[in-house]
C-alpha positions in Angstrom: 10.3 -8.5 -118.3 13.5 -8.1 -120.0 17.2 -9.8 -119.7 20.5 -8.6 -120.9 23.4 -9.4 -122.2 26.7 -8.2 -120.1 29.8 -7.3 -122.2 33.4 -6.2 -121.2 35.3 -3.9 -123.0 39.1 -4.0 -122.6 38.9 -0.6 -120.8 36.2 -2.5 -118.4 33.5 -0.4 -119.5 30.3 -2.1 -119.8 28.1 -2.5 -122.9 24.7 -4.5 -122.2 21.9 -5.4 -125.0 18.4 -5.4 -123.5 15.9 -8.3 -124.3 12.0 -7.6 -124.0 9.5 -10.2 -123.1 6.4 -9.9 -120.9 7.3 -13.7 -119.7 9.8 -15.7 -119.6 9.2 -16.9 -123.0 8.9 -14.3 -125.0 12.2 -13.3 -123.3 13.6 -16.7 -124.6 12.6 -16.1 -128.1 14.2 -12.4 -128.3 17.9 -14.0 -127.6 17.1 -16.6 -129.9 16.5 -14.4 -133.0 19.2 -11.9 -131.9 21.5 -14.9 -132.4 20.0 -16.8 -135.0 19.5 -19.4 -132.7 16.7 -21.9 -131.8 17.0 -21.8 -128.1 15.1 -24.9 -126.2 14.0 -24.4 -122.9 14.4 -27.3 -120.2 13.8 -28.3 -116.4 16.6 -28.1 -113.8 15.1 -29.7 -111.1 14.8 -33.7 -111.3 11.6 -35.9 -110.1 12.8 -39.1 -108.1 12.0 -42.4 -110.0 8.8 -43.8 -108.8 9.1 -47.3 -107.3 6.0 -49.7 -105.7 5.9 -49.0 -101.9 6.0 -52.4 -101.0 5.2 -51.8 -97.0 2.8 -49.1 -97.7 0.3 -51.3 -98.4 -1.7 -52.8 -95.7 -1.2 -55.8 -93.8 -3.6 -57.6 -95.9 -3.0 -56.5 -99.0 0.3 -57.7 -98.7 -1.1 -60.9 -97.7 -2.7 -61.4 -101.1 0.2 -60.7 -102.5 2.1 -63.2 -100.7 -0.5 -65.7 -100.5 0.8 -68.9 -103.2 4.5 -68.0 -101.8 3.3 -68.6 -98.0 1.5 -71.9 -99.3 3.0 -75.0 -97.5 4.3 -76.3 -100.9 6.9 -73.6 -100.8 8.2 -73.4 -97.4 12.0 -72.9 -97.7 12.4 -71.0 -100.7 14.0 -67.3 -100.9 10.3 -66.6 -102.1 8.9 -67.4 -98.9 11.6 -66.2 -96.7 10.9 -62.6 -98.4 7.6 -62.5 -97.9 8.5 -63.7 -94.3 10.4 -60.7 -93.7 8.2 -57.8 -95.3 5.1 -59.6 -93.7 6.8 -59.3 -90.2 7.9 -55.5 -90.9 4.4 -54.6 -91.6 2.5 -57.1 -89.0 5.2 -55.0 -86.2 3.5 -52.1 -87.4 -0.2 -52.8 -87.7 -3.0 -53.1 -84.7 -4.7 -55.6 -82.7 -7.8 -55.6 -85.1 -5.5 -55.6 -88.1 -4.0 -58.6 -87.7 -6.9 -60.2 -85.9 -8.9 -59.8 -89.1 -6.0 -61.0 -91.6 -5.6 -64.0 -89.0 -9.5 -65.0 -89.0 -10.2 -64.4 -92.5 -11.0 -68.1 -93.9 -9.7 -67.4 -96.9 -5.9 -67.8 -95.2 -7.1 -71.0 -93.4 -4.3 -72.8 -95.8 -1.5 -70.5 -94.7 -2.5 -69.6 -90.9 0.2 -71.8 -89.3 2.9 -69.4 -91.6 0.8 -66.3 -90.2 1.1 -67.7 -86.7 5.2 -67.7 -87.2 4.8 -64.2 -88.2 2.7 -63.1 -85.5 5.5 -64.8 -82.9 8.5 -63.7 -84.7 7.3 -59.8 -84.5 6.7 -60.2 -80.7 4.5 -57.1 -80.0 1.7 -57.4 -77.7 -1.3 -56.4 -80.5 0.4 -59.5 -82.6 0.6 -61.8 -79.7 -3.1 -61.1 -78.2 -3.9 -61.3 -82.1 -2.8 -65.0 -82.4 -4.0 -65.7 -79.0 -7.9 -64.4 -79.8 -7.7 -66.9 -83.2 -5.9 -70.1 -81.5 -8.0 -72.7 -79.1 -5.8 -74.0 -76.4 -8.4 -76.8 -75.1 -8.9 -77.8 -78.9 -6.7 -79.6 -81.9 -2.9 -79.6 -80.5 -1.4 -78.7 -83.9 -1.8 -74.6 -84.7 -1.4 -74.1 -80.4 1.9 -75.8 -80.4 3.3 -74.7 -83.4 2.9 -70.9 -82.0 4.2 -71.6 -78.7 7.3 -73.4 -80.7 7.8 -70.5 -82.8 7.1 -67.7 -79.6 9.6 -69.7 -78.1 12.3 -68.7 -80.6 12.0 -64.7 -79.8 15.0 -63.0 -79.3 13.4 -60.2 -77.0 10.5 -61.3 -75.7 8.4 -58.1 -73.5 7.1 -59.0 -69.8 3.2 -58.9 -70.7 3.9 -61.5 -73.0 5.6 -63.6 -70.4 3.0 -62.5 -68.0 0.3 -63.9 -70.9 1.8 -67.4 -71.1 2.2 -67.4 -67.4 -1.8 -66.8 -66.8 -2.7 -69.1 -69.6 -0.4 -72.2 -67.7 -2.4 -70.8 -64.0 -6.0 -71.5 -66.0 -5.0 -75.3 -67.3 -4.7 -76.3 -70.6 -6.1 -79.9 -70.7 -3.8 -81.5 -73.7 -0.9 -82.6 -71.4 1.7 -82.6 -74.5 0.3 -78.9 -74.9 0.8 -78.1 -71.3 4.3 -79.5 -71.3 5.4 -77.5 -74.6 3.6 -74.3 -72.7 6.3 -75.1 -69.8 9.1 -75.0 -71.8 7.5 -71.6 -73.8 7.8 -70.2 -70.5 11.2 -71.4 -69.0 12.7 -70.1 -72.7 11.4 -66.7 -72.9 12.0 -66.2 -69.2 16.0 -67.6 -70.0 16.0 -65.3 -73.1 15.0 -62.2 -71.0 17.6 -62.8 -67.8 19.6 -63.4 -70.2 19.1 -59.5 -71.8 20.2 -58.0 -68.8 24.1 -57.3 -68.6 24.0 -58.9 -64.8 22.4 -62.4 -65.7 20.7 -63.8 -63.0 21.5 -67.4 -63.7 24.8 -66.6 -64.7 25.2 -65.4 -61.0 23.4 -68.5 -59.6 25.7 -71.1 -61.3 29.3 -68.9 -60.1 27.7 -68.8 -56.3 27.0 -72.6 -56.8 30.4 -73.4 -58.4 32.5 -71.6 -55.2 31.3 -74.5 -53.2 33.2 -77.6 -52.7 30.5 -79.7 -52.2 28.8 -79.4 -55.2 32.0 -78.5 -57.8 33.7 -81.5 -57.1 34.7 -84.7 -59.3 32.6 -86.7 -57.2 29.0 -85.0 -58.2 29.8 -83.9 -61.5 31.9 -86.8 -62.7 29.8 -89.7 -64.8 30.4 -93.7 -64.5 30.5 -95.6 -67.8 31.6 -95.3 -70.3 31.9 -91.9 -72.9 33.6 -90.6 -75.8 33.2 -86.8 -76.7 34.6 -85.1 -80.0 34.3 -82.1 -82.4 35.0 -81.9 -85.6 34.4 -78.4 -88.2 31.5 -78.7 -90.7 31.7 -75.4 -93.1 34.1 -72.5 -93.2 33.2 -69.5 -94.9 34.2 -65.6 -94.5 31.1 -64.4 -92.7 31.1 -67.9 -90.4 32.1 -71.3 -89.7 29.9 -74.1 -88.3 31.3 -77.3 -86.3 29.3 -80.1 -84.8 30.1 -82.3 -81.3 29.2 -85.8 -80.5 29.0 -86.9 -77.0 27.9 -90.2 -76.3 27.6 -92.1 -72.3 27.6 -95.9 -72.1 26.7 -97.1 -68.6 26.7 -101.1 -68.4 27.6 -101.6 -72.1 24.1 -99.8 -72.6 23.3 -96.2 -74.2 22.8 -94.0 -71.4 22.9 -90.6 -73.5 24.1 -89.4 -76.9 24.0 -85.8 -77.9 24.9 -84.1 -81.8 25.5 -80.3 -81.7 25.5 -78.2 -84.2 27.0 -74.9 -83.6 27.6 -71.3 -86.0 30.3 -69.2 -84.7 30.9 -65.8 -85.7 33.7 -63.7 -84.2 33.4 -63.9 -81.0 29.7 -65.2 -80.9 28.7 -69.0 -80.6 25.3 -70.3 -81.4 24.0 -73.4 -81.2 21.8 -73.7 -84.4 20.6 -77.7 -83.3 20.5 -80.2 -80.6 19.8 -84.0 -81.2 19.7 -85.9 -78.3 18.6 -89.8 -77.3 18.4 -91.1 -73.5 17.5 -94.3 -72.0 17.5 -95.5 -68.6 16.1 -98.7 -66.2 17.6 -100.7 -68.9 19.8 -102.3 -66.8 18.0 -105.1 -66.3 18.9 -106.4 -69.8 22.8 -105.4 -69.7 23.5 -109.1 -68.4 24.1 -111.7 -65.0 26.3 -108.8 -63.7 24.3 -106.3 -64.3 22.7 -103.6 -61.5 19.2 -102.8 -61.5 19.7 -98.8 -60.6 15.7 -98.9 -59.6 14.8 -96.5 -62.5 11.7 -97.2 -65.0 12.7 -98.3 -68.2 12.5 -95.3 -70.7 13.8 -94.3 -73.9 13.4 -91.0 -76.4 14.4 -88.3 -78.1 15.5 -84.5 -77.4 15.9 -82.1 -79.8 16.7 -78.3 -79.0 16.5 -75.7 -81.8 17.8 -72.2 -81.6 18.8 -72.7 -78.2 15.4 -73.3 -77.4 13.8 -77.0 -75.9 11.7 -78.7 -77.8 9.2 -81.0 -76.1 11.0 -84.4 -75.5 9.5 -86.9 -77.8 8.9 -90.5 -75.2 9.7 -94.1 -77.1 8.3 -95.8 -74.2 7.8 -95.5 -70.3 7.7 -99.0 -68.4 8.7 -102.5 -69.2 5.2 -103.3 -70.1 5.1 -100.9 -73.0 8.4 -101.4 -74.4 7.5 -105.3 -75.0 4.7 -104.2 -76.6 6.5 -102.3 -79.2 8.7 -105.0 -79.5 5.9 -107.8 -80.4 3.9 -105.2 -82.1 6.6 -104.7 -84.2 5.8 -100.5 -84.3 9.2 -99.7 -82.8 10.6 -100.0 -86.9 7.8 -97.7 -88.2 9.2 -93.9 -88.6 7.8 -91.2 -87.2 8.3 -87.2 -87.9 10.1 -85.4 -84.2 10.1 -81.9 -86.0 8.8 -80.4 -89.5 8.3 -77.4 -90.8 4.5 -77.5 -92.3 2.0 -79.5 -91.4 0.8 -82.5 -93.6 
């Protein structure tokens, strides 16, 4: 092996030396001591820094990772919504068994009701016939509800999933507060779906309805009583702002409905982030000598919609009967939780 050294002379003849070396290095060493020189040999080609592959480990790995930050204690900290997000990147990619085991495994008994939000939130079938292998429908109400609550939320729900909660309401589920949040699982994802399609079907419904007179008039859609309705901004910012409406309905100097929005608006893009609502009716009765009894049961609760998405309604009381009794009982002033985020 041998390298040279290329000269010019100013008549552009060429002069070369000749360097001898079986290898490389030996080659090296002859052009060194030619010139005097210590000549150090290096690498041109560079080796990418190596970094932890935080999604190539598996599903339950990652789970033991994330297993303190999942912990009910530290629900709504940046912690737990970043384990939130990698545990849903992997769960979208792993199996039915995968998850099935991560979701069964006693050892995540603490955090399953986190898992379960997971498991709704990455809406593939394996993950949804996962969570629907480990939950008992005709058991405790608690970890059922919260999944249908959180499968409730999905942006794109798929049709077998739909087709799943649609075959699960056909067989019964005893609970009736169950059954009812199973109703409203359904009417949402089937809303969010129509709702994917460029030519929404209830979109068309409501225009047909709307071209006839006899239902788009004053007369039907108009309410008696009393009302007041207002909005007012609640943050500004550069990526969005966020405003909030009041609308409140007095019939017979009684609450009929009142309703808080909360909305986030960005560009062109509204969405309601929260829905409080309280309704009461067949109070008549106690408006007064003039008042009208309108032949309704007296009632009273709460609504609350989240993420555009119905929450069971939450009942005060449903009869005369059972509203004295929370009066002389006294239980009407004792608080009590509509909507958390972990249970107790």
């Amino acid at each position: 092996m041998g390298a040279r050294d290329i000269t010019k002379s100013k008549n552009r003849k060429v002069a070369t030396k000749k360097y001898t070396g079986k290898v490389a290095a030996e080659a090296v060493k002859s052009i060194g001591n030619q010139l005097r020189k210590t000549l150090v040999t290096e690498q041109l080609a560079t080796a990418p820094d190596a970094k932890e592959c935080i999604t190539c480990k598996s599903l339950k790995d990652l789970v033991i990772n994330f297993h303190n930050t999942l912990s009910p204690k530290n629900q709504g900290t940046q912690g737990a919504a970043i384990a939130f997000t990698r545990l849903l990147r992997k769960m979208r990619e792993s199996d039915l068994e995968t998850i099935k085991a991560v979701l069964k495994d006693k050892k995540n008994a603490k955090i399953l009701p986190q898992l379960l939000d997971i498991a709704a939130a990455a809406q593939t079938l394996p993950a949804h016939k996962a969570a629907m292998s480990t939950l008992k429908f005709n058991g405790s109400l608690e970890l059922p509800e919260r999944y249908l609550i959180s499968l409730s939320l999905a942006t794109h729900p798929s049709g077998p999933i739909v087709k799943d909660m649609v075959n699960l309401f056909k067989k019964g589920v005893q609970n009736e507060h169950l059954s009812e949040t199973l109703v409203l699982t359904m009417s949402s994802l089937a809303h969010t779906m129509s709702n994917m399609q460029s030519n929404a079907s209830t979109t068309r419904i409501l225009h047909k309805i709307l071209k006839d007179a006899k239902y788009a008039n004053y007369n039907v859609l108009g309410q008696g009583g009393l009302s007041s309705a207002f909005s007012r901004p609640l943050s500004q910012d550069k990526s969005a702002n966020s405003s909030f409406s009041n609308m409140l309905e007095i019939q017979s100097g009684l609450l009929k409905r009142s309703t808080v929005d909360v909305f986030v608006d960005v560009d062109d893009t509204r969405m309601r982030l929260l829905s409080f609502g309280m309704f009461a009716g067949g109070l008549s009765v106690f408006g007064g000598e003039d008042a009208v009894d309108d032949g309704e049961e007296a009632n009273a609760g709460i609504e609350i919609t989240l993420l555009n998405t119905q929450l069971r309604p939450y009942v005060f009381f449903t009869g005369q009967g059972e509203l004295m009794g929370h009066v002389w009982s006294g239980t009407g002033s004792e608080r009590t939780t509509a909507l958390q985020a972990t249970p107790d």
